[in-house]
C-alpha positions in Angstrom: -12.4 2.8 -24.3 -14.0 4.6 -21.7 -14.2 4.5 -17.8 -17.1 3.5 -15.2 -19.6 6.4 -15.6 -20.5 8.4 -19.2 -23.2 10.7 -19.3 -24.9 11.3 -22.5 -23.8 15.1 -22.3 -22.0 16.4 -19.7 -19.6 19.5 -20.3 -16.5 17.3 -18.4 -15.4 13.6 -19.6 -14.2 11.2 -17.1 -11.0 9.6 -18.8 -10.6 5.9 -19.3 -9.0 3.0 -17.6 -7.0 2.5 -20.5 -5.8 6.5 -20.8 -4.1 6.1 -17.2 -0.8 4.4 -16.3 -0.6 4.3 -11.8 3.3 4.0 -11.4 3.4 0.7 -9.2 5.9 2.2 -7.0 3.2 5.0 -6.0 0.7 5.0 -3.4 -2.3 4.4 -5.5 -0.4 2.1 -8.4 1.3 -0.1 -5.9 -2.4 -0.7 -4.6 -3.4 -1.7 -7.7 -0.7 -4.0 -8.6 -2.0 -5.6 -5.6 -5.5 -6.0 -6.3 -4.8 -7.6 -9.2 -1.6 -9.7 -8.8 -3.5 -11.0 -5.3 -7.2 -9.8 -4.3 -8.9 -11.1 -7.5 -7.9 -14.0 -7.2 -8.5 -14.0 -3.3 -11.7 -13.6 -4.0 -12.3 -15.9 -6.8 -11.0 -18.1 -4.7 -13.0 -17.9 -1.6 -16.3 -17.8 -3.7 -15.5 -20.8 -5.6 -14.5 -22.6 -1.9 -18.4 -21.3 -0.5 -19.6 -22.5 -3.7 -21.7 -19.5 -4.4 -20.0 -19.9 -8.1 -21.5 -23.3 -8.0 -24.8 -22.1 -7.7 -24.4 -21.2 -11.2 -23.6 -24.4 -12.2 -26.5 -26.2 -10.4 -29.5 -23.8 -11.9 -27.4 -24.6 -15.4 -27.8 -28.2 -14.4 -31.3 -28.4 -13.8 -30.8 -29.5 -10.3 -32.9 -28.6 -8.0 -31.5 -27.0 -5.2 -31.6 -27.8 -1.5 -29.9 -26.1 0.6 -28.2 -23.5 -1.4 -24.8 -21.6 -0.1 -24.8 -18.3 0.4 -27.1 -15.4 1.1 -29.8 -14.7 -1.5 -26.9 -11.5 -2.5 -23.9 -13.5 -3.3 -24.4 -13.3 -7.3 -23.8 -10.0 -6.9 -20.4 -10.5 -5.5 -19.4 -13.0 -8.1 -20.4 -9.9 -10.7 -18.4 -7.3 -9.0 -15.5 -9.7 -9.1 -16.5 -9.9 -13.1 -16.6 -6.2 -13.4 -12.8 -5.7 -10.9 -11.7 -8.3 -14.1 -13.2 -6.7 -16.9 -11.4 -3.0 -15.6 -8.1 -5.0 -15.3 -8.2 -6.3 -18.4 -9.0 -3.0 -20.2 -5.9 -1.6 -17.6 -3.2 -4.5 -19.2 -3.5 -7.8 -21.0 -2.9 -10.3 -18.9 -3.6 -14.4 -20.3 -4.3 -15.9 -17.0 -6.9 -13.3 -15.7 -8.2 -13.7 -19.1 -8.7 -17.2 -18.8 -10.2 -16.8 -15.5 -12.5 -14.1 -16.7 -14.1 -15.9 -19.7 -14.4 -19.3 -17.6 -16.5 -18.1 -15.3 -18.5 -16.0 -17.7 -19.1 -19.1 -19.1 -20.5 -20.6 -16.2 -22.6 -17.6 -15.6 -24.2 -17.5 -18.9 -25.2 -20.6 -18.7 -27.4 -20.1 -15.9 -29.0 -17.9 -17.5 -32.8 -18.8 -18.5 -34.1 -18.5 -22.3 -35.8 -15.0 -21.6 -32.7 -13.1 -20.3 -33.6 -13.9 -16.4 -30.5 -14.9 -14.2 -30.2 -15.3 -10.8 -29.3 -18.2 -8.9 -31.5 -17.6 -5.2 -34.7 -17.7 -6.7 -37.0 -18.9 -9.9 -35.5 -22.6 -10.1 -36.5 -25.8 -8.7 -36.4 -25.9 -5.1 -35.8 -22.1 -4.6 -38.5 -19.1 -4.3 -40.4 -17.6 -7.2 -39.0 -15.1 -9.3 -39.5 -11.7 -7.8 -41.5 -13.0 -4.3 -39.6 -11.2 -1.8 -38.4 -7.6 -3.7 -37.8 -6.3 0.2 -34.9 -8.3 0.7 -34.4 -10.7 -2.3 -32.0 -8.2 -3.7 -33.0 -10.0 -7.4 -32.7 -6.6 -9.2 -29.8 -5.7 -7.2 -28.2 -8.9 -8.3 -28.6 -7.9 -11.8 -27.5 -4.5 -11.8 -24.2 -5.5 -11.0 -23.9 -7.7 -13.5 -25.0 -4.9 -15.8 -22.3 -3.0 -14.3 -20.0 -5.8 -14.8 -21.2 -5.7 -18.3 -20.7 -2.2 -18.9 -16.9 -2.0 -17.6 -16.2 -5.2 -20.5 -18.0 -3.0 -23.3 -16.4 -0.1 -22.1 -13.2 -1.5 -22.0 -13.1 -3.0 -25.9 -15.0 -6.4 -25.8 -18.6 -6.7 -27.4 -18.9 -10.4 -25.9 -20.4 -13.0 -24.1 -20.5 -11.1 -21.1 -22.2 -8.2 -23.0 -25.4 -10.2 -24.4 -25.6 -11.6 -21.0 -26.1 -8.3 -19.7 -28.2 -7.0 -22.3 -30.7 -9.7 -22.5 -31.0 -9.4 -18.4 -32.2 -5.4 -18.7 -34.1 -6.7 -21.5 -35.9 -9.0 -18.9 -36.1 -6.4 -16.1 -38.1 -3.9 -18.8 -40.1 -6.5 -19.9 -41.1 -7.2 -16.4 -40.9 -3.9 -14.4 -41.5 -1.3 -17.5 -44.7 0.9 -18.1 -47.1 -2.2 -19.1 -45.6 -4.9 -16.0 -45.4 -4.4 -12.8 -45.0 -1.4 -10.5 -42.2 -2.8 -7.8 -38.9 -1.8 -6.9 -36.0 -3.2 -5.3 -35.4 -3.0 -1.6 -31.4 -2.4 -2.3 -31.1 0.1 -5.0 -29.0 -0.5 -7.7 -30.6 -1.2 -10.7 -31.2 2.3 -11.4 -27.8 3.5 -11.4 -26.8 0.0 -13.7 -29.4 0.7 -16.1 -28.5 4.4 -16.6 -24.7 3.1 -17.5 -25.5 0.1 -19.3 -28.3 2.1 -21.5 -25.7 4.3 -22.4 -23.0 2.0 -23.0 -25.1 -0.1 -25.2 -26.9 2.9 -26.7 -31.0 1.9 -25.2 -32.8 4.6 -24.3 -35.7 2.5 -23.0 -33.1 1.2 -20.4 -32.9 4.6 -18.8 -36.5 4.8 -19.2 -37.0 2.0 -16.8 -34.8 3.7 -15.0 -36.7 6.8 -14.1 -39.5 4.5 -13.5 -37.9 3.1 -10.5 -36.6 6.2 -9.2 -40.3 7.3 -9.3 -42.1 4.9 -7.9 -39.7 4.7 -4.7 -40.8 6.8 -1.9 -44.2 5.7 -1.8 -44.2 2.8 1.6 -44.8 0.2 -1.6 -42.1 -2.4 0.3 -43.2 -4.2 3.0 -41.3 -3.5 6.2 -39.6 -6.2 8.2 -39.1 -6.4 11.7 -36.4 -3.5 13.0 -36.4 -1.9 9.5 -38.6 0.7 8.4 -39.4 2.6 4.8 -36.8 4.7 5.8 -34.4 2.2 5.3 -35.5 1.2 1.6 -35.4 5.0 0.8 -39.5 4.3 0.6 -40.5 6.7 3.1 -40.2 9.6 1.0 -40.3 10.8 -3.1 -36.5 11.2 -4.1 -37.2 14.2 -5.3 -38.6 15.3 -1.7 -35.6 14.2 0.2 -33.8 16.9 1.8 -30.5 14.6 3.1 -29.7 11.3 2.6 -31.1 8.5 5.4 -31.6 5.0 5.8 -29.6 2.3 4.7 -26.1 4.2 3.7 -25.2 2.3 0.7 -28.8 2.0 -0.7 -29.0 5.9 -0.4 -25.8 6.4 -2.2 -26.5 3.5 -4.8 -30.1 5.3 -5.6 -28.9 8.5 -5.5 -26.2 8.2 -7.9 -29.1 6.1 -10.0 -31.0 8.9 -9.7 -28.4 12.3 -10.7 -27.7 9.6 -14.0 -31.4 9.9 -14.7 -31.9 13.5 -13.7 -28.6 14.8 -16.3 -29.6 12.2 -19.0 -33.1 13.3 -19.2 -32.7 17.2 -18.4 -34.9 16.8 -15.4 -33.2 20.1 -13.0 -35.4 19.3 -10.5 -34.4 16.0 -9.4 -30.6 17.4 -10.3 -31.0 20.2 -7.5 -33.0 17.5 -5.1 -30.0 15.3 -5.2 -27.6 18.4 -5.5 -29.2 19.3 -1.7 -29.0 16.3 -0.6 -26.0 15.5 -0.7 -24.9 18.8 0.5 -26.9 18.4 4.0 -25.0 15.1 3.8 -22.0 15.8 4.1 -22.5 18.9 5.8 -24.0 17.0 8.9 -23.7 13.3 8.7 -20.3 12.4 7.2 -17.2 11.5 9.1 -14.0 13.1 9.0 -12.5 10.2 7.1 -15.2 10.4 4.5 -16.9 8.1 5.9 -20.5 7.5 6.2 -23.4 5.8 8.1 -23.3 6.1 12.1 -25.7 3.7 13.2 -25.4 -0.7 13.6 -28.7 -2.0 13.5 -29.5 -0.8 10.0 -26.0 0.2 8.3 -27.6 3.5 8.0 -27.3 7.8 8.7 -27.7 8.8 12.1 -29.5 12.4 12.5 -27.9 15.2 11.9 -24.9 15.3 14.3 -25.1 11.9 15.3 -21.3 10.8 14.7 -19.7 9.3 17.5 -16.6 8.3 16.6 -16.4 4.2 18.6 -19.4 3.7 17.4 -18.9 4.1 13.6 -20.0 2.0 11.1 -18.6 3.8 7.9 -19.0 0.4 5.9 -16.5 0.3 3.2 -19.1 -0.1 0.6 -20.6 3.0 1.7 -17.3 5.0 0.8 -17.3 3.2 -2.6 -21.3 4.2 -3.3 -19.8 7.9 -2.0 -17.1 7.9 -4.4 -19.7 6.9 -7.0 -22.2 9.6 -6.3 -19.1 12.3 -5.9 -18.1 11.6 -9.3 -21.1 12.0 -11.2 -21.8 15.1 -9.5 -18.2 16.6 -10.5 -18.6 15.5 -13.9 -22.1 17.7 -14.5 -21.0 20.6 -12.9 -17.1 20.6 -12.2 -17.8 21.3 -8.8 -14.4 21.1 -7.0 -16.0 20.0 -3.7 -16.5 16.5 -5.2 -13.0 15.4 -6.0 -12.3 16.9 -2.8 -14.8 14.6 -1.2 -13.6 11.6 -3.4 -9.8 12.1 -2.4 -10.4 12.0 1.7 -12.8 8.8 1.5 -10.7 7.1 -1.2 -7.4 7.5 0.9 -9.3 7.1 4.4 -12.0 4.6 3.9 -11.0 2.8 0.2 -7.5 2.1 1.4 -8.1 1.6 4.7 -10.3 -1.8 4.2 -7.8 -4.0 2.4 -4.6 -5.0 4.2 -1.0 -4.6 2.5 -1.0 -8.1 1.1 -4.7 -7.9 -0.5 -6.1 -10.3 1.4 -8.4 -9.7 3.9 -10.7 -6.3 4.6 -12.3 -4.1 6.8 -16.3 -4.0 6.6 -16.7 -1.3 9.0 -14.5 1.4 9.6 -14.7 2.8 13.1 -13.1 6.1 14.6 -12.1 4.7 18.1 -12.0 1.0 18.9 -12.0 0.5 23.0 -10.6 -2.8 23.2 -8.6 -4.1 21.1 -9.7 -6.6 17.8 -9.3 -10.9 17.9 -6.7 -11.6 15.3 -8.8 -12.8 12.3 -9.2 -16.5 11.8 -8.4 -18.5 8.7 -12.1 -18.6 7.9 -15.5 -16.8 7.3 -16.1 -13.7 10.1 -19.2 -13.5 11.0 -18.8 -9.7 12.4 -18.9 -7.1 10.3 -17.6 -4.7 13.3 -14.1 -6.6 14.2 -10.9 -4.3 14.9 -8.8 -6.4 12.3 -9.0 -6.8 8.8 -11.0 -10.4 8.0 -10.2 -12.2 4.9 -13.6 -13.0 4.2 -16.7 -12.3 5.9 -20.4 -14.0 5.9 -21.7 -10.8 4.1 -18.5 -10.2 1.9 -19.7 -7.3 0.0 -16.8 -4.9 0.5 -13.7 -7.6 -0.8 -15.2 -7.2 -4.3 -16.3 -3.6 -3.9 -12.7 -2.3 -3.3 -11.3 -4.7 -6.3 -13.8 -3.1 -8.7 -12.5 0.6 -7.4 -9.5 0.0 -7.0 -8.9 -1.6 -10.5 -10.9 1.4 -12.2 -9.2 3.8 -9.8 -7.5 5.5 -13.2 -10.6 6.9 -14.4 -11.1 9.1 -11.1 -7.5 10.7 -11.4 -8.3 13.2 -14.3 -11.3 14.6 -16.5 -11.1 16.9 -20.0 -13.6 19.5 -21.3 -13.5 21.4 -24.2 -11.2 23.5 -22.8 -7.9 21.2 -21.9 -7.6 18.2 -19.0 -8.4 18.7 -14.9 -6.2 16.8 -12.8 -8.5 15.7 -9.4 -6.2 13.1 -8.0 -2.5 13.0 -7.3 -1.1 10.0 -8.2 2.4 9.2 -10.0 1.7 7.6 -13.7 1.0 8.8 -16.6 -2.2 10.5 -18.5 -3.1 10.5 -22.0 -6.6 12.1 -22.8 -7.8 15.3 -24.9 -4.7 15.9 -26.3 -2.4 15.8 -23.9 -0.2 13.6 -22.3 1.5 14.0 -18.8 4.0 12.8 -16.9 2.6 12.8 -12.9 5.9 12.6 -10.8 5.3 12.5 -7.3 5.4 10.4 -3.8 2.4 12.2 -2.5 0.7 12.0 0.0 4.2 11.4 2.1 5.6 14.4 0.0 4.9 17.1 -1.1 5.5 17.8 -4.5 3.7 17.3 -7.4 5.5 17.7 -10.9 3.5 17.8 -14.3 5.7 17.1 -17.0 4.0 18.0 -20.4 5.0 14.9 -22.7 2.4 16.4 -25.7 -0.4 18.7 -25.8 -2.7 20.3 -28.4 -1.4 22.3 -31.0 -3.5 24.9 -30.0 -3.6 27.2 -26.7 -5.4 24.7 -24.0 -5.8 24.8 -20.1 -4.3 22.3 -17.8 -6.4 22.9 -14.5 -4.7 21.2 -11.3 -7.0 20.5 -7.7 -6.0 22.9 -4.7 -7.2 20.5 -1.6 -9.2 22.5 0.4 -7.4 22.3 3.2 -4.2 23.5 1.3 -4.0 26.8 2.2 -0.3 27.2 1.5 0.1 25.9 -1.7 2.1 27.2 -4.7 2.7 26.9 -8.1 5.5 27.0 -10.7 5.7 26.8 -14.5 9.4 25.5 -16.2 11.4 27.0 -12.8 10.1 30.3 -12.8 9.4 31.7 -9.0 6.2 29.6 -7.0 3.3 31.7 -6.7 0.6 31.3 -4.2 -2.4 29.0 -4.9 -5.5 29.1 -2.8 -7.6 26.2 -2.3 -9.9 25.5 -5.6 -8.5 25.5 -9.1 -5.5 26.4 -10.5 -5.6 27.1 -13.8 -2.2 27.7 -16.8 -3.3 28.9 -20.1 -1.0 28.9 -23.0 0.6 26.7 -26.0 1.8 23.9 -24.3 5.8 22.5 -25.4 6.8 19.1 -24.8 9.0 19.1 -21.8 7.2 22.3 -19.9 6.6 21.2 -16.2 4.7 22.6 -13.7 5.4 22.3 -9.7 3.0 22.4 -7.1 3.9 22.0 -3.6 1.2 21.0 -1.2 1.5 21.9 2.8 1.8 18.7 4.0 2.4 19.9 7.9 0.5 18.6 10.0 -2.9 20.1 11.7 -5.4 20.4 14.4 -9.0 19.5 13.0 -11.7 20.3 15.5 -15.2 19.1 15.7 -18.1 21.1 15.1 -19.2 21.5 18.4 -22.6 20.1 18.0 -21.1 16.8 17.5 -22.3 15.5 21.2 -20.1 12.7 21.0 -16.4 14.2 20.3 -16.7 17.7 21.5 -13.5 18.5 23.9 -11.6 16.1 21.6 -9.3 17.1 18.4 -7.7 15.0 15.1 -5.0 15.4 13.7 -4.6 15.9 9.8 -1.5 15.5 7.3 -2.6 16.4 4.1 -5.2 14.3 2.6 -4.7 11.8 5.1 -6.2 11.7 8.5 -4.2 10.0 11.4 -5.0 8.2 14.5 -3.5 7.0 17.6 -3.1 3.6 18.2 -1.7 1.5 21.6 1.1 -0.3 19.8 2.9 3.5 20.4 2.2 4.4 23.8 4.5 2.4 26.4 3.5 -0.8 28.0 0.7 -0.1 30.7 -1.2 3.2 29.5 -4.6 2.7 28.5 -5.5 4.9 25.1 -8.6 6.6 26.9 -5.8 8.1 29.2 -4.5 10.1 26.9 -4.9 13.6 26.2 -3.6 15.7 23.4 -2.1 18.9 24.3 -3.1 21.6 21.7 -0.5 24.1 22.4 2.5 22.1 21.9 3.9 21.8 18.8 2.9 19.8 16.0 5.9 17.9 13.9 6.0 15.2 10.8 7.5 12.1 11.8 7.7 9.8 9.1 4.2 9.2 7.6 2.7 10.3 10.5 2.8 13.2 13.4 3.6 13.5 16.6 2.8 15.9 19.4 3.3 16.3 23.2 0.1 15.3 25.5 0.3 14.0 28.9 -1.3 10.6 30.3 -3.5 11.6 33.1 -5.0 8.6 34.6 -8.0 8.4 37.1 -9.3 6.0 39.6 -12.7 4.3 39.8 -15.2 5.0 42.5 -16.5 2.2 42.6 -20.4 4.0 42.1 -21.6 5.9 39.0 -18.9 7.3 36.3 -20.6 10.5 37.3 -20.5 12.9 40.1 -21.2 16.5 41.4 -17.2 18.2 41.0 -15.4 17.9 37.9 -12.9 15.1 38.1 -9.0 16.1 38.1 -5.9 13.6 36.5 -3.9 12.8 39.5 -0.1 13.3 39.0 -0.5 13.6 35.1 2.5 12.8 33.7 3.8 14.3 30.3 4.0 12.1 27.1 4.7 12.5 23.2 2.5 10.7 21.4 3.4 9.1 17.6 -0.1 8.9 15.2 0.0 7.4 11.9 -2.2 7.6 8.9 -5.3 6.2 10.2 -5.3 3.7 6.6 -2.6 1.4 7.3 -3.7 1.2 11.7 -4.2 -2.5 12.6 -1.4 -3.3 10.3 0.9 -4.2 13.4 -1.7 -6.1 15.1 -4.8 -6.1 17.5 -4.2 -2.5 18.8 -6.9 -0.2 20.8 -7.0 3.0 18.4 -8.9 6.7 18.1 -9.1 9.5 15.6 -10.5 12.2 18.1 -7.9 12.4 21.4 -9.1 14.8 24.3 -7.7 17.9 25.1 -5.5 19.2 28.1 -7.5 21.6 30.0 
């Protein structure tokens, strides 16, 4: 059994779903005992109520189709669910899951047509031909999530139904788009990084070869562009391995990126390594958010410029942080890179679990950094707004439910990795580990605490290395080994060597006070503003904890005053220093002066669970006292 990503030859091994126990009473394994005791079924449910699962059933049918439910997309989401299931199900047996699983597999299948072609918006009476609209008909998309879906049920023990459905799909995709067919792409990458994975899961190399082929031919203005879009926004404008940052579209950037670093360290190719290497560099150097999250601009879920990140107008789609997670991870995994898991740790505890609510049941789409007024309180049925300040339970484009189910139940194979040398551990989480060798106790309530305690329950026989993450923004940390004095860590790696005993321990404390994070002051739209960190997790202000009559944008953080931990959160002294309209422009020729400011200490909490207590206005970056 293996996990969601396994490179041909990489010199670090992701560990399996399988290989990781999340305690349920921790932060990340209580999250996942939610996911699967209540959002898979939440969103089997819903699908099966839109009848986008019934479109199955109608192309099995024969029927032909009139007006079919659902955007031309919503296989897709029906495979994601398949592949949150097929994770699950490698995780722990569970009957009724598994019952659920292989029924609708079944109904799946048997839409599919004789030569391996599935898909339920086009090709069948009544609906478009097969492959007519490859802009926005998100067919291959489609399919390389069920690939993916595939993938996670081979990896996780089963060589079944699901499994020759997948196959004979790719099988159709190379017959049609490989060397001899037809030179198209996809206007929503994703194939590419599906076929990557499911040709090494099911051991074809011509499905990485079609692969490369679509990573090739992208870049070249082949899609048509549709009103308000541009090439830019299918990643068409420019040869991938041209690209100096990532643009467009913010989840088709990371989905084809991550497609292409699979081809690139599967076929040896350094150049388009090092193109995507760059890339994402720039990326996050200049157009991610302090939460992780990524894509500033509306109108095309996409990058800003460089800089652009203003913090109310956010879109950060949760899907994005997924795709950013994904592309994170393969990047660690060829070169060991710590900046990756440290990348992967802020957006999976600031965008990931920010989207779904406590009770698994309804989402966040976008994830904004200030919210002006606050959200309507989410009805019982489809949202039709991606941008509303409370979590939905469904939405008309509901592509992050089944996106966080399919992370969040394969969340186990991000926590650790092993090389020849011994076992890294990236991600703090209380369970157990088994991989390489060892296997380790993880005792910890982290992030609200501190400490971190490795038990060693067995290890190799022979000297090995147990390597533990330093946060970069842990500059305090220390370190002990079986009770003997803590030694300083800096941010990085910390690395023991030795013959490892059953019952050695190792202690790491993390600084978990928290702390001022500034802007970069070309960051037009938050400069003279500050956040407000604790730990991994980054914390925002909301209305519910200022008293009854201040208005949010009234508030200024005072940066002198001390900083304290107040239960999960922070708080600090600032002062509320209200001003009156003119009744003209919000703009004049002398600076404008607070009258009678009047002294306040404000409460922030961790900016993942805000909206939790109801429609609240909220922001990340609070101005500063003069």
């Amino acid at each position: 059994m293996s996990g969601p990503v396994v490179p041909d030859d990489s010199a670090h091994r992701g560990v399996g779903v399988a290989e990781v126990s999340l305690d349920p009473s921790g932060f990340w394994g209580s999250r996942q005992s939610v996911n699967a005791a209540a959002t898979l079924t939440h969103c089997l449910d819903w699908m099966e109520r839109l009848g986008w699962i019934e479109n199955f059933d109608r192309v099995a049918r024969g029927e032909t189709t009139i007006e079919r439910p659902g955007w031309q997309f919503s296989d897709s989401e029906i495979y994601k669910l398949l592949e949150a299931m097929a994770w699950e199900l490698g995780r722990r047996p569970d009957e009724t899951l598994a019952a659920a699983f292989e029924a609708l597999v079944d109904r799946i299948g048997a839409a599919q047509d004789d030569d391996g072609y599935l898909n339920t918006a086009h090709g069948h009476p009544g609906l478009p031909p097969r492959y007519s609209d490859l802009a926005m008909g998100h067919e291959l998309y489609n399919t390389g999530h069920l690939l993916q879906a595939g993938v996670a049920r081979l990896r996780t023990g089963y060589d079944d139904r699901l499994v020759q459905i997948a196959r004979r799909a790719a099988d159709q995709v190379c017959e049609e788009f490989g060397a001899n067919g037809r030179a198209d792409i996809c206007g929503h990458p994703e194939i590419e990084v599906a076929l990557v994975e499911a040709g090494r899961a099911f051991g074809e190399r011509r499905f990485l070869e079609q692969a490369r082929l679509f990573i090739e031919r992208r870049g070249h203005g082949t899609l048509p562009v549709r009103p308000l879009l541009s090439a830019e926004y299918f990643q068409d404008d420019v040869p991938v391995r041209e690209a100096t940052v990532l643009r467009g579209h913010a989840v088709r950037a990371l989905y084809l990126s991550a497609g292409a670093f699979d081809v690139a360290v599967d076929t040896g190719d350094h150049g388009l390594a090092d193109a995507v290497t760059a890339q994402w560099k720039n990326t996050v150097a200049r157009r991610t958010y302090l939460t992780g999250g990524m894509g500033s601009r509306h109108q095309d879920e996409g990058f800003g410029d460089d800089w652009e990140l203003p913090a109310d107008r956010a879109y950060c789609e949760t899907c994005a942080g997924v795709a950013s997670v994904m592309l994170a991870w393969r990047l660690y995994l060829a070169t060991g890179d710590v900046r990756y898991p440290d990348l992967i740790e802020r957006t999976l505890f600031n965008v990931v679990a920010t989207s779904p609510s406590e009770d698994g049941r309804s989402f966040f789409y976008a994830n904004p950094l200030q919210l002006r007024e606050p959200g309507a309180s989410a009805s019982d049925g489809v949202n039709n707004r991606a941008e509303g300040g409370m979590r939905a339970p469904w939405f008309d484009v509901s592509c992050c439910p089944t996106n966080v189910a399919r992370t969040v139940a394969s969340l186990g194979a991000y926590v650790a990795s092993a090389d020849d040398e011994g076992i890294s551990v990236l991600q703090y989480a209380a369970g157990e580990i088994r991989v390489g060798g060892f296997v380790l106790q993880v005792d910890t309530r982290y992030p609200d605490e501190s400490t971190v305690r490795v038990r060693v329950v067995a290890a190799p026989e022979s000297e090995s290395r147990l390597r533990l993450r330093i946060p970069g923004w842990a500059d305090d940390a220390t370190l002990s080994l079986n009770g003997d004095d803590a030694t300083r860590v800096a941010p990085g790696w910390a690395d023991i060597r030795r013959s490892f005993e059953p019952d050695d321990e190792v202690v790491l404390e993390l600084p978990l006070a928290p702390r001022l994070t500034w802007p970069d002051s070309r960051i037009d739209a938050v400069r003279g503003t500050v956040a407000v960190e604790r730990g991994p997790l980054v914390l925002c202000l909301e209305s519910v904890d200022l008293p009854s009559g201040t208005h949010i944008e009234e508030v200024q953080l005072d940066p002198g005053s001390t900083l304290s931990a107040y239960a999960d959160g922070a708080r600090v002294n600032g002062v509320v220093a209200a001003t009156t309209d003119s009744g003209v422009l919000p703009f004049g020729t002398t600076k404008p002066v607070a009258s009678d400011p009047r002294p306040i200490e404000l409460t922030l909490v961790p900016y993942h669970r805000w909206a939790e207590r109801g429609p609240a206005t909220m922001r990340i970056f609070i101005p500063v006292t003069s």
